[in-house]
N, CA and C atoms as a LAMMPS dump frame, in Angstrom:
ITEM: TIMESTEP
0
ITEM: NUMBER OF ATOMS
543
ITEM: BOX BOUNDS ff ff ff
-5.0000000000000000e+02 5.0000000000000000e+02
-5.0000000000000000e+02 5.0000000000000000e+02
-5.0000000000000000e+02 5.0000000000000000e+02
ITEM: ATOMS id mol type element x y z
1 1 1 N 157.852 -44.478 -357.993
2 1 2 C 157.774 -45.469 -359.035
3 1 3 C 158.044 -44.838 -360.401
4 2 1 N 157.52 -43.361 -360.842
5 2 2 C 157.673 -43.04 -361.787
6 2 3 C 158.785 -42.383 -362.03
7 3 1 N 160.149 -42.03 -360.759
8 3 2 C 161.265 -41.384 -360.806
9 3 3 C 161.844 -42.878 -361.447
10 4 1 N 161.715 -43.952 -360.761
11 4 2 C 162.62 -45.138 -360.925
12 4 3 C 162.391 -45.515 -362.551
13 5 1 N 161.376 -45.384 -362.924
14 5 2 C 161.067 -45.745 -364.56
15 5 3 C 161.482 -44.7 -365.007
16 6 1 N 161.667 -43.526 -365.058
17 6 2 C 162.073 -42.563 -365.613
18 6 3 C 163.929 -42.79 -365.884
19 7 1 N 164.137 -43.226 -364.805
20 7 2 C 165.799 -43.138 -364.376
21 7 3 C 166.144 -44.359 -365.262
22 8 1 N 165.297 -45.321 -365.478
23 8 2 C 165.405 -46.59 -366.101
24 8 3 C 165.569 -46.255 -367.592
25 9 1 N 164.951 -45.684 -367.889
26 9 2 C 164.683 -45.023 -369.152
27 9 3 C 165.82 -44.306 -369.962
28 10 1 N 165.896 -43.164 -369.034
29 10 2 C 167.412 -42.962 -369.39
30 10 3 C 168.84 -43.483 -369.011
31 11 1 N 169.236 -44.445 -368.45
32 11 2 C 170.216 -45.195 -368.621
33 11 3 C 169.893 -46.182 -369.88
34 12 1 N 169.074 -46.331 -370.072
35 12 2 C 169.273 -47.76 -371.895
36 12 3 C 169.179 -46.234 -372.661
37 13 1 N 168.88 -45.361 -372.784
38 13 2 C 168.751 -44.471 -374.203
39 13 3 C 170.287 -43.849 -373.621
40 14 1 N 171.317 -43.763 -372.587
41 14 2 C 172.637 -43.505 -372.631
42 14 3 C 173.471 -44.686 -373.239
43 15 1 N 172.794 -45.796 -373.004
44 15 2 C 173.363 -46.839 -373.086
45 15 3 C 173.275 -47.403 -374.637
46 16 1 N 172.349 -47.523 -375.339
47 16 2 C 172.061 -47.225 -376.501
48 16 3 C 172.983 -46.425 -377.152
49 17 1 N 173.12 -45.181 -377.099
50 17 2 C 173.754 -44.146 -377.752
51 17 3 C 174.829 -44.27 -377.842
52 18 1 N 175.639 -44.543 -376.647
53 18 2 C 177.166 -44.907 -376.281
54 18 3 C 177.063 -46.059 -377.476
55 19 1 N 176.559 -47.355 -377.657
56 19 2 C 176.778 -48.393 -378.466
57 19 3 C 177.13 -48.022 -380.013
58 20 1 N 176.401 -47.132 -380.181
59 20 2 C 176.035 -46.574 -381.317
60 20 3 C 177.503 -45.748 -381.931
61 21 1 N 178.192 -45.663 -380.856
62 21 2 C 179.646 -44.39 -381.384
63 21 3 C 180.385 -45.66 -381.621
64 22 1 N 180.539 -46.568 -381.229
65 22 2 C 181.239 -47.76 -381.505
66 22 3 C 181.109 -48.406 -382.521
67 23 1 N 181.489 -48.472 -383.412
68 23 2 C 181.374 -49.37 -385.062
69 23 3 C 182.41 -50.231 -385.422
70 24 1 N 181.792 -51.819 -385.386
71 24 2 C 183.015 -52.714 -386.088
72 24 3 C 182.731 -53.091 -387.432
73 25 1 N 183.978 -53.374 -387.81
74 25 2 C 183.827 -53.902 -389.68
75 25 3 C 184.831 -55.212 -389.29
76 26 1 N 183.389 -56.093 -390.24
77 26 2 C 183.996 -57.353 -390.339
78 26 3 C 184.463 -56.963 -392.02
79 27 1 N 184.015 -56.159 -392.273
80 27 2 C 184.435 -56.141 -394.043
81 27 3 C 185.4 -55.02 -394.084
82 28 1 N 186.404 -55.725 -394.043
83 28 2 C 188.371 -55.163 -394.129
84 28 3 C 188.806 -55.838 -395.002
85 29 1 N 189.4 -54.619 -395.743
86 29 2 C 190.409 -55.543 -396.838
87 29 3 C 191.854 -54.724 -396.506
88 30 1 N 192.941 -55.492 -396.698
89 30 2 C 194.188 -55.307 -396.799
90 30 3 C 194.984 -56.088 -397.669
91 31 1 N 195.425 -55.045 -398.057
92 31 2 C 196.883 -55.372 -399.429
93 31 3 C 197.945 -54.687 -399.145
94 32 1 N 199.147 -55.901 -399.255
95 32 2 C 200.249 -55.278 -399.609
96 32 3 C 200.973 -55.338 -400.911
97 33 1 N 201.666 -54.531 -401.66
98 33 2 C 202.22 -54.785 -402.702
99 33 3 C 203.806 -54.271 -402.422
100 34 1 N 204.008 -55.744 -403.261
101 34 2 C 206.078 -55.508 -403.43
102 34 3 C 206.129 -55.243 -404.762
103 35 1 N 207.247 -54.49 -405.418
104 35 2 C 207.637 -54.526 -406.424
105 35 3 C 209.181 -54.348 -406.592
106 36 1 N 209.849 -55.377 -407.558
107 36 2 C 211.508 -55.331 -407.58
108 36 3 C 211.766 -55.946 -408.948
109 37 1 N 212.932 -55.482 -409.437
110 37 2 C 213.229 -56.134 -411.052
111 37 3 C 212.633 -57.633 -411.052
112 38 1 N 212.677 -58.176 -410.278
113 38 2 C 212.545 -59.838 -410.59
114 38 3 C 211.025 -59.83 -410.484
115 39 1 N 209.996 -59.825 -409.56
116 39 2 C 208.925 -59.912 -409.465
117 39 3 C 207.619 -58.846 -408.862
118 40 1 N 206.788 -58.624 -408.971
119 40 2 C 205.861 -58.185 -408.219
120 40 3 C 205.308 -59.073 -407.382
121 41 1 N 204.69 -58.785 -406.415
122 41 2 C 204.081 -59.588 -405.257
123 41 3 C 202.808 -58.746 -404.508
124 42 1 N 201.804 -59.469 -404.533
125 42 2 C 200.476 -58.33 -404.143
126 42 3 C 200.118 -59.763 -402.894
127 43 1 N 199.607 -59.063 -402.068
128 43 2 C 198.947 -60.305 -401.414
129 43 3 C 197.287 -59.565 -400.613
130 44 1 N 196.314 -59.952 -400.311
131 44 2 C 194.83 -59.753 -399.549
132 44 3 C 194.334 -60.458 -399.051
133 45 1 N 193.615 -59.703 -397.875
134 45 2 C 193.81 -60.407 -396.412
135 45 3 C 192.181 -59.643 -396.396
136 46 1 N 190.903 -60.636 -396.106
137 46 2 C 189.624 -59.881 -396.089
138 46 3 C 189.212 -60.651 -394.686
139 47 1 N 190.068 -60.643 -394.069
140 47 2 C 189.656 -61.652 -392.526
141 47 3 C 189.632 -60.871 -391.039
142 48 1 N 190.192 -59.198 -391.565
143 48 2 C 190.422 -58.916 -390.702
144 48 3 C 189.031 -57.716 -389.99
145 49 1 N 189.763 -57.497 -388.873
146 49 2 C 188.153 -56.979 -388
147 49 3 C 188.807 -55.466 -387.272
148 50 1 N 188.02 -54.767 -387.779
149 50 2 C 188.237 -53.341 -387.216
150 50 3 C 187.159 -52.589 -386.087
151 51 1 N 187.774 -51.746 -385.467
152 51 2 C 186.641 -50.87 -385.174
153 51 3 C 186.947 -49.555 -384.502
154 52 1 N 185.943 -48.773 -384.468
155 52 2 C 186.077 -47.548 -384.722
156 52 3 C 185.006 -46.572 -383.942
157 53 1 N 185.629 -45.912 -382.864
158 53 2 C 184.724 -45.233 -381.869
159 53 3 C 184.597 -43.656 -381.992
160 54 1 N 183.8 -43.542 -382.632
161 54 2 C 183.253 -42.316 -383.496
162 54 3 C 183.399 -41.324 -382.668
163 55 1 N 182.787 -41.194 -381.335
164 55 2 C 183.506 -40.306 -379.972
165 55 3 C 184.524 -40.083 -379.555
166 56 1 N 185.501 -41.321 -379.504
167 56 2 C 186.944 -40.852 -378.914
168 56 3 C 188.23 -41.177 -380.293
169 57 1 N 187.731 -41.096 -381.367
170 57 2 C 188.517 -41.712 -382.66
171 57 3 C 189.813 -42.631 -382.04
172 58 1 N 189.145 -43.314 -380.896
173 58 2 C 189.752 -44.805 -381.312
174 58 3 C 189.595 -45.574 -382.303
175 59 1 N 190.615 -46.412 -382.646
176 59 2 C 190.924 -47.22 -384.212
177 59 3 C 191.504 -48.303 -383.355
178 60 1 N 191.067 -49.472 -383.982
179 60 2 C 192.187 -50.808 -383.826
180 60 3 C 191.392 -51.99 -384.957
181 61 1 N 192.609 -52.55 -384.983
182 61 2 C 192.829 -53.501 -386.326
183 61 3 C 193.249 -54.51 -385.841
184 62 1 N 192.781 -55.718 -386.108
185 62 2 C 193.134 -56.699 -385.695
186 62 3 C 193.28 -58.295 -387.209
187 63 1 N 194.62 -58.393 -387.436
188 63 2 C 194.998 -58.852 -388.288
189 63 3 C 195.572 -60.365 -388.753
190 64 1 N 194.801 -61.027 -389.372
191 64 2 C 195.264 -62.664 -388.722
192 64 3 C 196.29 -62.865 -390.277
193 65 1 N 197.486 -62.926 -389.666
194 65 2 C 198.152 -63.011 -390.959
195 65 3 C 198.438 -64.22 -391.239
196 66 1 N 198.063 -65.33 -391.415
197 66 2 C 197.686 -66.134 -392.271
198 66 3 C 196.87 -66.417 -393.09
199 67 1 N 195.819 -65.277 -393.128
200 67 2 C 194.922 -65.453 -394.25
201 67 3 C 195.248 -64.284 -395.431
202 68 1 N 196.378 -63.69 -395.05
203 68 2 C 196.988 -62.873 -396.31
204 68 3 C 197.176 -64.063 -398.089
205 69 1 N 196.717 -64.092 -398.621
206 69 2 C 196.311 -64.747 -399.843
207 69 3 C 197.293 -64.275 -401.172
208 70 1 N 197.811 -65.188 -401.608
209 70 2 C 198.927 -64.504 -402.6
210 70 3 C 198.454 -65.55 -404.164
211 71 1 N 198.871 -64.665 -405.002
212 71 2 C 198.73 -65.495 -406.104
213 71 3 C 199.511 -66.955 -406.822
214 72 1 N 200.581 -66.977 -406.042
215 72 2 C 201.256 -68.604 -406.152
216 72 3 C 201.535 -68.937 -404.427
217 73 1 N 201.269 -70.164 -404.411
218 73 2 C 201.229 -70.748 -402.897
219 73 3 C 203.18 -71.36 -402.659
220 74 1 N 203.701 -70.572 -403.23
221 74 2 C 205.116 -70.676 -402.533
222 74 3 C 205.237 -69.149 -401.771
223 75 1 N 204.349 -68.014 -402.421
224 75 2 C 204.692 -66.936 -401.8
225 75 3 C 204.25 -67.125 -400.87
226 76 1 N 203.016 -67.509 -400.693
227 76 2 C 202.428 -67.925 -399.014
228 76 3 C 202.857 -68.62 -398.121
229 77 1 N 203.558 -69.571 -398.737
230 77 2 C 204.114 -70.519 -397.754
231 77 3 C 205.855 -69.908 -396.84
232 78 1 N 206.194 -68.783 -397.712
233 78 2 C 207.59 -67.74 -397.817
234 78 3 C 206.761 -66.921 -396.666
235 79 1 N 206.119 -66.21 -396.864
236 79 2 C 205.291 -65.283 -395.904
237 79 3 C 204.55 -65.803 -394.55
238 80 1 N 204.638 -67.027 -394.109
239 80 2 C 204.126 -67.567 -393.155
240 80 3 C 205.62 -68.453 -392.383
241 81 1 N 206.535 -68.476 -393.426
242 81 2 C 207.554 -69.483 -392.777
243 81 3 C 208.123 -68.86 -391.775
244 82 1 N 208.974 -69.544 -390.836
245 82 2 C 209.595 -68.84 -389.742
246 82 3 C 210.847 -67.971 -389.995
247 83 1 N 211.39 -68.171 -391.463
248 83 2 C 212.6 -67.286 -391.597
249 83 3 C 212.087 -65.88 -392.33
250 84 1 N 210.469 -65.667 -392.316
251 84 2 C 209.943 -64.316 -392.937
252 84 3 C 209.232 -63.919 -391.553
253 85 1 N 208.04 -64.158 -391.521
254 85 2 C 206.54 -63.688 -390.75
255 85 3 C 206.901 -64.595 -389.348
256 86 1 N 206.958 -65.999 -389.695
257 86 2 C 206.606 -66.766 -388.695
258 86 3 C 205.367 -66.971 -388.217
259 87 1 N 204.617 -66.708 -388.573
260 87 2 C 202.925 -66.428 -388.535
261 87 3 C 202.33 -67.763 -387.838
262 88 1 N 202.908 -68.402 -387.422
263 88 2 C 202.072 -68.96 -386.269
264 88 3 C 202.468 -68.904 -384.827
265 89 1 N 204.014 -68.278 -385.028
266 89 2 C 204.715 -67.721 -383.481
267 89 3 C 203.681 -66.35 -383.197
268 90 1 N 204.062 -65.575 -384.844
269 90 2 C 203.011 -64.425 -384.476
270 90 3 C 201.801 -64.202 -385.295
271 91 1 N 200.862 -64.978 -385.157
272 91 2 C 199.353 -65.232 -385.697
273 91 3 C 198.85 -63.78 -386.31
274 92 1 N 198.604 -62.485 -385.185
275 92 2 C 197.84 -61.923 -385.529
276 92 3 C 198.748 -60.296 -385.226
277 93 1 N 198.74 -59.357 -386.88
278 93 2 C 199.256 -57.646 -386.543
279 93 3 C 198.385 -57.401 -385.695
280 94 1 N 198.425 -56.196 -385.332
281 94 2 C 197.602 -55.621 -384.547
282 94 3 C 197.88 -53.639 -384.514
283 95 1 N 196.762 -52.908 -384.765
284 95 2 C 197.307 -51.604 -385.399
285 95 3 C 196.397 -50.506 -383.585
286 96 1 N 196.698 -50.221 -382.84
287 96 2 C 195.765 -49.47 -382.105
288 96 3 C 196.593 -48.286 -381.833
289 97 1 N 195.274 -47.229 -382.267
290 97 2 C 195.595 -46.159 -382.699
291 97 3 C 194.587 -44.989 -382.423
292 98 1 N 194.542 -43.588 -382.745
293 98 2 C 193.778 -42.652 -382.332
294 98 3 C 193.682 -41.755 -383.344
295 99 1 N 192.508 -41.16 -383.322
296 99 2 C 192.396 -39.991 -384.859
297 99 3 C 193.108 -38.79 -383.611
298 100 1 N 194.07 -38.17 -384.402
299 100 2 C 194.579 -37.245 -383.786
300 100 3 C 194.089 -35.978 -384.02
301 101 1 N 192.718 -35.707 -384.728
302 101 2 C 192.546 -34.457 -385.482
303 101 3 C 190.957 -35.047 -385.701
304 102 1 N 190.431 -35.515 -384.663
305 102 2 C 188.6 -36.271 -384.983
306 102 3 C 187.938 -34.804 -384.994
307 103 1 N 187.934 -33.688 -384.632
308 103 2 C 186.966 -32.809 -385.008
309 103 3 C 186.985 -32.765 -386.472
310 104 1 N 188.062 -32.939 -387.317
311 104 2 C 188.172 -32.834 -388.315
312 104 3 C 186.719 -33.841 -389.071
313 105 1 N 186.496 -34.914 -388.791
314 105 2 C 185.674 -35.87 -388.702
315 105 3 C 184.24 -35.515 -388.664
316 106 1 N 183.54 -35.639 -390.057
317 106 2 C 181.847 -34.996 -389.266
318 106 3 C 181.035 -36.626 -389.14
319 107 1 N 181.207 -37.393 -388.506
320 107 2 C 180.486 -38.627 -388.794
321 107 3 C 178.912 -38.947 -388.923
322 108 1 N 178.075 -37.898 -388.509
323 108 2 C 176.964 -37.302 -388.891
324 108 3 C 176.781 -37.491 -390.233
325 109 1 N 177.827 -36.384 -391.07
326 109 2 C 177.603 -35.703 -392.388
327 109 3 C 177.697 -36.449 -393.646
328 110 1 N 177.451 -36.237 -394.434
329 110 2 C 177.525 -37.384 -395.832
330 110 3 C 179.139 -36.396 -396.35
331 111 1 N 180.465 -37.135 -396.828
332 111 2 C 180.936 -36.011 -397.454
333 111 3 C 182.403 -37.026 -396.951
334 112 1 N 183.538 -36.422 -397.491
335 112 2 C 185.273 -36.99 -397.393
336 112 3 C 185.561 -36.328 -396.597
337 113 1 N 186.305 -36.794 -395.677
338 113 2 C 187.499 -35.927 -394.394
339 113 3 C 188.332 -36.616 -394.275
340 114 1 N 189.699 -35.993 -394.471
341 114 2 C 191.099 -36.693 -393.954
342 114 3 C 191.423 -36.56 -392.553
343 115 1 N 191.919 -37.486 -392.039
344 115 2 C 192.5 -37.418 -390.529
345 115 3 C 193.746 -38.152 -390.314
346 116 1 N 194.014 -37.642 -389.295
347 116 2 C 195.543 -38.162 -388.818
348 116 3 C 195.292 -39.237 -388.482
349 117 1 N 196.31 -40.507 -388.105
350 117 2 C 195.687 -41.142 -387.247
351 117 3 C 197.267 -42.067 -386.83
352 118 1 N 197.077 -41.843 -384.931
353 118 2 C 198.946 -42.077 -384.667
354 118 3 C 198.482 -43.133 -383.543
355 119 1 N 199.446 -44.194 -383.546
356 119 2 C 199.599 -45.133 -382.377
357 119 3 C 200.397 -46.31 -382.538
358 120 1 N 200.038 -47.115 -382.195
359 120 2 C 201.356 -48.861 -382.244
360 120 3 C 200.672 -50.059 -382.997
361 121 1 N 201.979 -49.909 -383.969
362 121 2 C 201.508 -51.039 -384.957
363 121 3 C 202.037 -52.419 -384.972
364 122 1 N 201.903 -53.47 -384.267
365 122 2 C 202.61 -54.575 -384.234
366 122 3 C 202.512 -55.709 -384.95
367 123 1 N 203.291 -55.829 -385.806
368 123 2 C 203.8 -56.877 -386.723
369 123 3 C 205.233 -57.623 -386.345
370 124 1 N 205.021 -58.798 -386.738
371 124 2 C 205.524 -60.037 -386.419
372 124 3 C 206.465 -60.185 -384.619
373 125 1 N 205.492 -59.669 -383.784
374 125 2 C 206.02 -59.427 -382.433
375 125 3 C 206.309 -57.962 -381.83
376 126 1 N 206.826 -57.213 -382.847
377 126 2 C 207.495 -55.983 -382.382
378 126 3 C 206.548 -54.778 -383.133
379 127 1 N 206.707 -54.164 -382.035
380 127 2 C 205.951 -52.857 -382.109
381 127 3 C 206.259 -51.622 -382.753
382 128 1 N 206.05 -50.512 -383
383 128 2 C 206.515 -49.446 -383.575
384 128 3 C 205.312 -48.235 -383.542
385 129 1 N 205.807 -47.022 -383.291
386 129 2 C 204.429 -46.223 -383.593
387 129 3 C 204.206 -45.571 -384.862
388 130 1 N 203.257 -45.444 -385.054
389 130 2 C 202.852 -45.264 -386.494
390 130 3 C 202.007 -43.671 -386.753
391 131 1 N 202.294 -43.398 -387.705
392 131 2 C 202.041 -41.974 -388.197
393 131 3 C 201.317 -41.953 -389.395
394 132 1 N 199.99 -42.271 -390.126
395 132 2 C 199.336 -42.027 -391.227
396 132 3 C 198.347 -41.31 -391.408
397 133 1 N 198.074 -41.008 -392.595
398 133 2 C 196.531 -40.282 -392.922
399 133 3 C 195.435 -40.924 -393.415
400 134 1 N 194.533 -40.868 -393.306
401 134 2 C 193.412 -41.769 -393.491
402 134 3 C 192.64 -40.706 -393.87
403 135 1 N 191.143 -41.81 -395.208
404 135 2 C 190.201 -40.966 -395.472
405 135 3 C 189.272 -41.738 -394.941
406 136 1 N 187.898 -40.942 -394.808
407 136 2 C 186.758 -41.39 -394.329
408 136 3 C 185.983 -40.442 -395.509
409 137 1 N 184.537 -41.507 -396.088
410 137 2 C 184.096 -40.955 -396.866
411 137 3 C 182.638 -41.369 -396.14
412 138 1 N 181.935 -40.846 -395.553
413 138 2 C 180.34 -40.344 -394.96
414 138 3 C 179.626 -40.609 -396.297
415 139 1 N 178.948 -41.592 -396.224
416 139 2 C 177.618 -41.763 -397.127
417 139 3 C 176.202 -42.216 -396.416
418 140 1 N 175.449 -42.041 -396.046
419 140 2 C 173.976 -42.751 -395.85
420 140 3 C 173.67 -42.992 -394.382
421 141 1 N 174.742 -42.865 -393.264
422 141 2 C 175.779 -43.227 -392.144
423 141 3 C 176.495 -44.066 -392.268
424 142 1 N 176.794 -44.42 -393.268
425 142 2 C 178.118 -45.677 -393.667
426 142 3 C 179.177 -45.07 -393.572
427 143 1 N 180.371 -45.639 -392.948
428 143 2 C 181.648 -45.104 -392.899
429 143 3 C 182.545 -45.844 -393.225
430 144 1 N 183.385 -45.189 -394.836
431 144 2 C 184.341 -46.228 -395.094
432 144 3 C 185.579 -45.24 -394.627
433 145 1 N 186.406 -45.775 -394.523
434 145 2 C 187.614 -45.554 -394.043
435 145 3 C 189.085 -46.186 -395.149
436 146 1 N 189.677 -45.341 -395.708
437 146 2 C 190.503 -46.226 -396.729
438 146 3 C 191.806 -45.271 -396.095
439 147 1 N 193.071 -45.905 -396.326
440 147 2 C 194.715 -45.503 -396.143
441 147 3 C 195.474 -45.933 -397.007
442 148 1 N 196.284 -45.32 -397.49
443 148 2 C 197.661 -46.129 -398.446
444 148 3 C 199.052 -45.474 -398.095
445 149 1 N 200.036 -46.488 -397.34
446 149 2 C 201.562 -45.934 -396.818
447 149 3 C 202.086 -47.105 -396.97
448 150 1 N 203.47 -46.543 -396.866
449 150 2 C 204.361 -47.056 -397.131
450 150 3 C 205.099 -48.03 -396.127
451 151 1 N 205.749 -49.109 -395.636
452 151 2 C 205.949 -50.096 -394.324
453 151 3 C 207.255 -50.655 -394.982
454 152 1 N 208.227 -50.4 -394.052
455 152 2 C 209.782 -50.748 -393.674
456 152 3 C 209.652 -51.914 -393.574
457 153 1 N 210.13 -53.023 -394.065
458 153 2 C 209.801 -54.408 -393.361
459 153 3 C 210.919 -54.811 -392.264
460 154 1 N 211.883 -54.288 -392.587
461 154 2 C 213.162 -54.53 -391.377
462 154 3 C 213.022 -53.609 -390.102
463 155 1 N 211.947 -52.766 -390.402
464 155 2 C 211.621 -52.177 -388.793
465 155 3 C 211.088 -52.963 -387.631
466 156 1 N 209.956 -54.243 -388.738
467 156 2 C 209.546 -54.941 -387.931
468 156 3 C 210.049 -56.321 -388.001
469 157 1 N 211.41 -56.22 -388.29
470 157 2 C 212.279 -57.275 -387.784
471 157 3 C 211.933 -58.74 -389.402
472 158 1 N 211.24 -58.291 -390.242
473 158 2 C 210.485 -59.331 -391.641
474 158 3 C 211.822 -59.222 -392.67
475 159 1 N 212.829 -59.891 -392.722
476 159 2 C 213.665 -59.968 -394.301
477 159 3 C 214.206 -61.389 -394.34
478 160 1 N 214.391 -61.344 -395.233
479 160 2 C 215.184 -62.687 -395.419
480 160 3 C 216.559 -62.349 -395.709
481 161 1 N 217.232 -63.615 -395.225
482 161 2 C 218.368 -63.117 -395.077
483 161 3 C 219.715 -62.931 -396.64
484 162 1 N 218.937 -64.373 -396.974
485 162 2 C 219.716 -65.157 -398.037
486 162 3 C 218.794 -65.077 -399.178
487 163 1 N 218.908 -65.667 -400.166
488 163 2 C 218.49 -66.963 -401.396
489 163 3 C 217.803 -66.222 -402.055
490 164 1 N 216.729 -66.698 -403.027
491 164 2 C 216.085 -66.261 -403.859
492 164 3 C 214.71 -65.08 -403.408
493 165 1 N 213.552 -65.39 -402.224
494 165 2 C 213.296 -64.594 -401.607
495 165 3 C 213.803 -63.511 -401.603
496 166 1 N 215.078 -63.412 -400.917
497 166 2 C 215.622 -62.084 -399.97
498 166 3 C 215.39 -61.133 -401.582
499 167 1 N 215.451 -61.293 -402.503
500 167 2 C 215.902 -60.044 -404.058
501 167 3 C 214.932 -60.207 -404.75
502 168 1 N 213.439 -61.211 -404.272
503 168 2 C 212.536 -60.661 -404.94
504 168 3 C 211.155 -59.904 -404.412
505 169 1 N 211.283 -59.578 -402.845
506 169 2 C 210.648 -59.018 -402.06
507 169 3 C 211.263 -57.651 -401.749
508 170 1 N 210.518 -56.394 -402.353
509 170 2 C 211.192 -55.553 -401.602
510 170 3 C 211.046 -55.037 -400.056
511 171 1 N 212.237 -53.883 -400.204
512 171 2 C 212.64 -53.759 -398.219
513 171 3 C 211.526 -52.793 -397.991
514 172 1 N 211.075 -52.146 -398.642
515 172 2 C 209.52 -51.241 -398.615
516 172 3 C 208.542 -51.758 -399.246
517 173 1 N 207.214 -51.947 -398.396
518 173 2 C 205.813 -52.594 -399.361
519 173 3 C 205.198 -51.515 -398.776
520 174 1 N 204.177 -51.242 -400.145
521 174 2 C 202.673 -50.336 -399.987
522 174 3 C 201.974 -51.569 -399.145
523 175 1 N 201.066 -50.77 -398.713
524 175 2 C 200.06 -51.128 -397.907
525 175 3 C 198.545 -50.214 -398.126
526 176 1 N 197.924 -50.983 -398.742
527 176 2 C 196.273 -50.272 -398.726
528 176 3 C 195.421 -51.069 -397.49
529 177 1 N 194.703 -50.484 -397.024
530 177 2 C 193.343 -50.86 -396.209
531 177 3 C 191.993 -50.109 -396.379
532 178 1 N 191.103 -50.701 -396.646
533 178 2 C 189.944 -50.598 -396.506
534 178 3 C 188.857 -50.937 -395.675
535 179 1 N 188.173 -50.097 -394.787
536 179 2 C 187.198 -51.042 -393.748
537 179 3 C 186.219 -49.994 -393.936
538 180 1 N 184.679 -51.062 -394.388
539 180 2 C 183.356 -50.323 -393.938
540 180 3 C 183.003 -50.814 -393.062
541 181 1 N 182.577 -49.69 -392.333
542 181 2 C 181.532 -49.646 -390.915
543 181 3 C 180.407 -49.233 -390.868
């Protein structure tokens, strides 16, 4: 009786612990910014849901791009139409990925560490693998996680072809993200 409570015991304190390397953030922010002679264009997206497995520096992002938010509602309506995003053929990016360098990582420790972090980033249908650096800044056990790179939009198949659009969006946008966990 007391092997079986014992054994009981330690499967929820494995089970427990394991939960514990796993961290999601509902609090993600993402921005992209365009800039070209005619206009700037910033848009933020705080809808999206991350998470982050402190043991195996799995990463994935999960991105509903229609709630990307722009400051005049023609850019939004440009960024959701079917001759840009198409965003209701393809609702949601999606980033899953791996810290390629997690020892680097003290998630314990209070303090900044950069890490690699490589895998498949899919926007508007099509995939691509992705190569960035990311910081993680350790405070209190809070883990924020911030990135800023650069994104091809014709890699993932996003330009316009014609008209006023096509020359005031550029063919490269920054991209910031932020997620606490």
């Amino acid at each position: 009786m007391k092997k079986s409570f014992l054994t009981i015991v330690a499967l929820v304190a494995i089970t427990v612990s394991s939960f514990a390397q796993k961290q999601v953030s509902s609090k993600t922010h993402l921005k992209f910014f365009s800039t070209t002679p005619a206009e700037d264009i910033e848009a933020n997206n705080y809808k999206a849901i991350s998470t982050l497995d402190t043991s195996t520096g799995d990463l994935v992002f999960s991105v509903p791009m229609q709630s990307f938010e722009f400051e005049k509602a023609l850019m939004q309506e440009h960024f959701n139409s079917k001759k840009f995003l198409n965003t209701k053929a393809n609702p949601k990016a999606k980033l899953k990925a791996k810290l390629v360098n997690l020892d680097n990582v003290k998630f314990n420790t209070d303090g900044s560490y950069t890490a690699n972090v490589e895998g498949d980033l899919t926007i508007n249908g099509v995939t691509k693998p992705i190569n960035e650096k990311v910081t993680f800044k350790i405070e209190g056990g809070k883990i924020n996680l911030t990135s800023k790179f650069n994104l091809t939009l014709a890699d993932y198949e996003v330009a316009f072809k014609k008209g006023k659009p096509s020359t005031n969006i550029a063919k490269t946008v920054e991209v910031t993200v932020e997620a606490n966990f």
